[in-house]
C-alpha atoms as an extended CHARMM CRD file, in Angstrom:
* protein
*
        57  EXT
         1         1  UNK       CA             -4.5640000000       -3.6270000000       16.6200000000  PROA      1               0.0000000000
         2         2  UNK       CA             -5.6860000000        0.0200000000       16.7510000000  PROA      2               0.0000000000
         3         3  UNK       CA             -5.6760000000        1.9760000000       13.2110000000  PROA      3               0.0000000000
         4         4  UNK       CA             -3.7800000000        5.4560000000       14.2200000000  PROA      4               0.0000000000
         5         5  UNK       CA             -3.9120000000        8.4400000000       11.8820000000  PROA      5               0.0000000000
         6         6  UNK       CA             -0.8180000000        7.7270000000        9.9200000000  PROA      6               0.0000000000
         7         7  UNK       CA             -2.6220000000        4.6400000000        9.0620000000  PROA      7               0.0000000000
         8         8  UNK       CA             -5.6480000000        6.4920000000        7.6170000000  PROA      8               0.0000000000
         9         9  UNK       CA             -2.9380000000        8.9020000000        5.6650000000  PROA      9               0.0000000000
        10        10  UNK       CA             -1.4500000000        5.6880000000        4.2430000000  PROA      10              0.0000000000
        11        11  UNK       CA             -4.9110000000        3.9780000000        3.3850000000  PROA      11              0.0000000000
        12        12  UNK       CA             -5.5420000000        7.3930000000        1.4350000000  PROA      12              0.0000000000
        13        13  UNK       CA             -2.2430000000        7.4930000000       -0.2240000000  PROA      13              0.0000000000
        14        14  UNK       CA             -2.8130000000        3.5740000000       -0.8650000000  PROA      14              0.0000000000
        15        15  UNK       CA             -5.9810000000        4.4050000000       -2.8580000000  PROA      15              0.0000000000
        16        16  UNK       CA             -4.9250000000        7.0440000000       -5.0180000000  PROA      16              0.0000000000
        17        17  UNK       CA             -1.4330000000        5.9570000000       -5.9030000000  PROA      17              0.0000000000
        18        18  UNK       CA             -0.8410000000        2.1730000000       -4.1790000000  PROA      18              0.0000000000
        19        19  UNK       CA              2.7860000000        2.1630000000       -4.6150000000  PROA      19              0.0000000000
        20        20  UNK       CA              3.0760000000        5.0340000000       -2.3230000000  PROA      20              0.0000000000
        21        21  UNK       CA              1.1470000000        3.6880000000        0.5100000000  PROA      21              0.0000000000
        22        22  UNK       CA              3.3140000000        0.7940000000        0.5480000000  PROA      22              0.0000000000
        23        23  UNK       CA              6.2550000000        2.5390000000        0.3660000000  PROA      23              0.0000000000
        24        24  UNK       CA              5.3050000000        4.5900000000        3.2150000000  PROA      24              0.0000000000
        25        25  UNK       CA              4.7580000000        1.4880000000        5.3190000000  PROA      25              0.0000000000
        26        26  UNK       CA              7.3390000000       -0.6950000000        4.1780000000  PROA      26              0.0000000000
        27        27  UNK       CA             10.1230000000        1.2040000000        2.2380000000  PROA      27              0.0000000000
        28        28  UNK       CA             11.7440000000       -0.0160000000       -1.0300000000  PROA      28              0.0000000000
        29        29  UNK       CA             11.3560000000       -3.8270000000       -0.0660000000  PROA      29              0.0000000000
        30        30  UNK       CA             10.2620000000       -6.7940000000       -2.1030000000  PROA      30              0.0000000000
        31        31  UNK       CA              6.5910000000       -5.3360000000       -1.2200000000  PROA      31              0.0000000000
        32        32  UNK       CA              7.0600000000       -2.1350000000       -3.0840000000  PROA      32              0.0000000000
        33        33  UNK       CA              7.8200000000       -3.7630000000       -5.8160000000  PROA      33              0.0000000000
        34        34  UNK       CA              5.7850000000       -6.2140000000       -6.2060000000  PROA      34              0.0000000000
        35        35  UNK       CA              3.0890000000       -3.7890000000       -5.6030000000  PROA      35              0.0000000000
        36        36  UNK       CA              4.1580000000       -1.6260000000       -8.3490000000  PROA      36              0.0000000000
        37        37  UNK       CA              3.6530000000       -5.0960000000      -10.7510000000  PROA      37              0.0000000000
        38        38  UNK       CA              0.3630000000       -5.2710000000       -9.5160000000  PROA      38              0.0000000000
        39        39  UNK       CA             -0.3770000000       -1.5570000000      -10.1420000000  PROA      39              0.0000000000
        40        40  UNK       CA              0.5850000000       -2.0060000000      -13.3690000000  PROA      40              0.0000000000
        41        41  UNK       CA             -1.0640000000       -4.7390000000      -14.2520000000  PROA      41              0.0000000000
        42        42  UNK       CA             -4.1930000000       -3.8380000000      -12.9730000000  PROA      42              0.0000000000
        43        43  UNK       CA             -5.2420000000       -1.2390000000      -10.5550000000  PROA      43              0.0000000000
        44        44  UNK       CA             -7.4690000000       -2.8370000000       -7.9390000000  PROA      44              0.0000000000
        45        45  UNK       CA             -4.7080000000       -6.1050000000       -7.2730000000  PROA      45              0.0000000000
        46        46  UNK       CA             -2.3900000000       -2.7450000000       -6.6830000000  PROA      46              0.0000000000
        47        47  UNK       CA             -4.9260000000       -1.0520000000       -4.1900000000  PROA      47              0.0000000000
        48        48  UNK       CA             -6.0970000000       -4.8610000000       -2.4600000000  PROA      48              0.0000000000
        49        49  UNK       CA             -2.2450000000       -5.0830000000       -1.8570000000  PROA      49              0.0000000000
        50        50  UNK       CA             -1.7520000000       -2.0610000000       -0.2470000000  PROA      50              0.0000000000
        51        51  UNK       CA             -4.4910000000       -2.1680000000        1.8060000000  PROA      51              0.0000000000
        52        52  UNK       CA             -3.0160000000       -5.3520000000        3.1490000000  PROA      52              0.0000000000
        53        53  UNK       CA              0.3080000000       -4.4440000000        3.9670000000  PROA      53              0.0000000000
        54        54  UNK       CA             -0.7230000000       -0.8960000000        6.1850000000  PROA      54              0.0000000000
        55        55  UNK       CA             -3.6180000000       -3.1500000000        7.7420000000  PROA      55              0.0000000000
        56        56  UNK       CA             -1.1390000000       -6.2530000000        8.9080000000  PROA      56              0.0000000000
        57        57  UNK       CA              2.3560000000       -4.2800000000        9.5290000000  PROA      57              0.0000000000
């Protein structure tokens, strides 16, 4: 799977605010949301779970 240079935008985005990356990727699923939990609750579970989602969609 080759990274392309949306996907480094999105990492970016995804490190400074997680719940955009994620919403860039994915849109306002269950992902976004749960990702905005996560964010809240702590913010490295909110980056880790970003990272995932660009890397495996």
């Amino acid at each position: 799977m080759a990274v392309t240079c949306s996907d480094i935008i999105k990492l970016i985005c995804a490190f400074f605010l997680p719940p955009l990356g994620v919403f860039l990727e994915s849109g306002c699923t269950g992902a976004f949301w749960l990702n905005i939990l996560l964010t809240i609750l702590g913010y490295i579970p909110g980056i880790i779970h970003a990272v995932y989602i660009i890397i495996t969609r």
